[in-house]
C-alpha positions in Angstrom: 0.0 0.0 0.0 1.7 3.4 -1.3 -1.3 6.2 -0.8 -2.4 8.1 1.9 -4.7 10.9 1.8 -5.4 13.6 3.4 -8.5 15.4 1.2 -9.6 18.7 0.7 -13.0 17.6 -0.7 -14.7 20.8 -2.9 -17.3 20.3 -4.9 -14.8 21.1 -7.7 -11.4 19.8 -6.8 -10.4 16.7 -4.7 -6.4 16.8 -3.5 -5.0 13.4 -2.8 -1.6 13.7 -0.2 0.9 10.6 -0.9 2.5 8.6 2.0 4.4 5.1 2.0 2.9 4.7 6.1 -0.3 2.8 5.6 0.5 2.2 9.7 -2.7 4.5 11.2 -5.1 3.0 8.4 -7.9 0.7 9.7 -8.7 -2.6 7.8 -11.8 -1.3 6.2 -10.2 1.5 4.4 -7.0 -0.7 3.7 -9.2 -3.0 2.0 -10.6 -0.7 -0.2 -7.9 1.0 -0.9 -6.4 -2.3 -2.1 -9.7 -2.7 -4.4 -9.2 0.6 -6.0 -5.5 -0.5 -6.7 -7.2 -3.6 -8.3 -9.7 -1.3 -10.2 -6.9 0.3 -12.1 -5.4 -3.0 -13.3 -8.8 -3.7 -15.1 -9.0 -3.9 -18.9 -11.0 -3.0 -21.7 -13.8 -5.5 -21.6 -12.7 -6.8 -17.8 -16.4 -7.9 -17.3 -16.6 -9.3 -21.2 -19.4 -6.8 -22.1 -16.2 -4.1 -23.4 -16.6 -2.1 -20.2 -13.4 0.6 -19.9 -10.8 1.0 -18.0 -10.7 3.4 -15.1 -9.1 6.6 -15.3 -6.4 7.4 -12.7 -8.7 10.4 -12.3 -11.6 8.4 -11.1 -9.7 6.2 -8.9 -8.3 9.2 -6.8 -11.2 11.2 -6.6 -12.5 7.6 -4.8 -9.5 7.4 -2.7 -10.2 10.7 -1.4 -13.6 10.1 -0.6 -12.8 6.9 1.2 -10.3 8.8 3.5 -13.0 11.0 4.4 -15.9 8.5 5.2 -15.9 7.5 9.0 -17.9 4.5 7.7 -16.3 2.2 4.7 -19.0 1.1 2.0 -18.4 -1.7 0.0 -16.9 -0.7 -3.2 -17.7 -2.3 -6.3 -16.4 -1.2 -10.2 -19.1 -0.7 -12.6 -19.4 -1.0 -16.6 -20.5 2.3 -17.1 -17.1 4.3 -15.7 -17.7 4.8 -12.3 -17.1 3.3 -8.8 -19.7 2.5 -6.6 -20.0 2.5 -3.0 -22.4 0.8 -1.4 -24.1 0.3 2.5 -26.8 -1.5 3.4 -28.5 -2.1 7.1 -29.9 -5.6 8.5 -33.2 -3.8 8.5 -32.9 -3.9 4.0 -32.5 -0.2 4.2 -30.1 0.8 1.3 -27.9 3.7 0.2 -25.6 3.9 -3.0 -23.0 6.1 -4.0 -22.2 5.6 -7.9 -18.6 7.8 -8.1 -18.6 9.2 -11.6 -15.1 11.2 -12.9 -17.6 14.7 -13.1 -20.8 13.5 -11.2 -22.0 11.5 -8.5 -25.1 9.6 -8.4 -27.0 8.6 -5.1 -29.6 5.6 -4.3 -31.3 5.6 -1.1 -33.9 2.7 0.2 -35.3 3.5 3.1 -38.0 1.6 4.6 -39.0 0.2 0.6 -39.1 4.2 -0.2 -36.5 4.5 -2.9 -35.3 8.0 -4.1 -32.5 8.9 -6.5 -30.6 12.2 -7.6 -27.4 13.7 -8.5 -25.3 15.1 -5.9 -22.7 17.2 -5.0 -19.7 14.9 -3.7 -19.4 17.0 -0.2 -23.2 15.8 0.1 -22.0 12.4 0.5 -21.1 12.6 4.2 -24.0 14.0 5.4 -26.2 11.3 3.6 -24.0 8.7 4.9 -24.6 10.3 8.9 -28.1 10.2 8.4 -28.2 7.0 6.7 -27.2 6.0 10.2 -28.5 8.3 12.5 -32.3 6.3 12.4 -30.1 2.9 13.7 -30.0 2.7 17.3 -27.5 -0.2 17.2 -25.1 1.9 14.9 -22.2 3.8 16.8 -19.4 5.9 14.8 
């Protein structure tokens, strides 16, 4: 593991710090970190219905994201150029993040009640604390 960030998330610009000490990182975050190194290794047509690769743009606009979130989705490539992340409760309450290189997309599920928009990417975190705010069992 060679990044570490340290973001400065803007709705327009993301900055991404670089550090070889992945020592203070918790497993979660390692571990997707570690997907998003995979992501980049993919192919044109890794999922053999000619899906692209990822641009190094996409991936560390993620990466920044991820070092911001105090709660790690699962992350999850997509064919149509984007990265999403993904949390989901034990009651089937859902919420999705689709991580576009200009755009981000959001899903929410609550309670069978299923809205989607567009976003601005600073909007994730706030979405993600009242995702959980409704789950008595959830603790940051």
């Amino acid at each position: 593991m060679t990044s570490l960030a340290q973001p400065n998330l803007d709705s327009k610009y993301i900055f991404v710090i670089h550090s070889n000490d992945s020592s203070h990182v918790g497993q979660d975050l390692k571990s997707n970190l570690e997907k998003l190194e995979e992501f980049k290794k993919l192919e044109f047509n890794w999922n053999g219905n000619n899906a692209e690769p990822f641009s190094d743009a996409l991936i560390e606009k993620a990466k920044s994201v991820l070092f911001s979130l105090r709660v790690q989705p699962e992350v999850f490539p997509t064919a149509r150029k984007s990265i999403q992340f993904e949390y989901e409760k034990e009651n089937g309450d859902y919420l999705e993040f689709e991580i576009f290189e200009n755009s981000v997309s959001c899903l929410e599920i609550i309670s069978g009640n299923e809205k989607e928009c567009q976003i601005d990417i600073t909007e994730i975190f706030s979405l993600i604390d009242h995702f959980y705010a409704t789950d008595r069992n959830f603790r940051f």
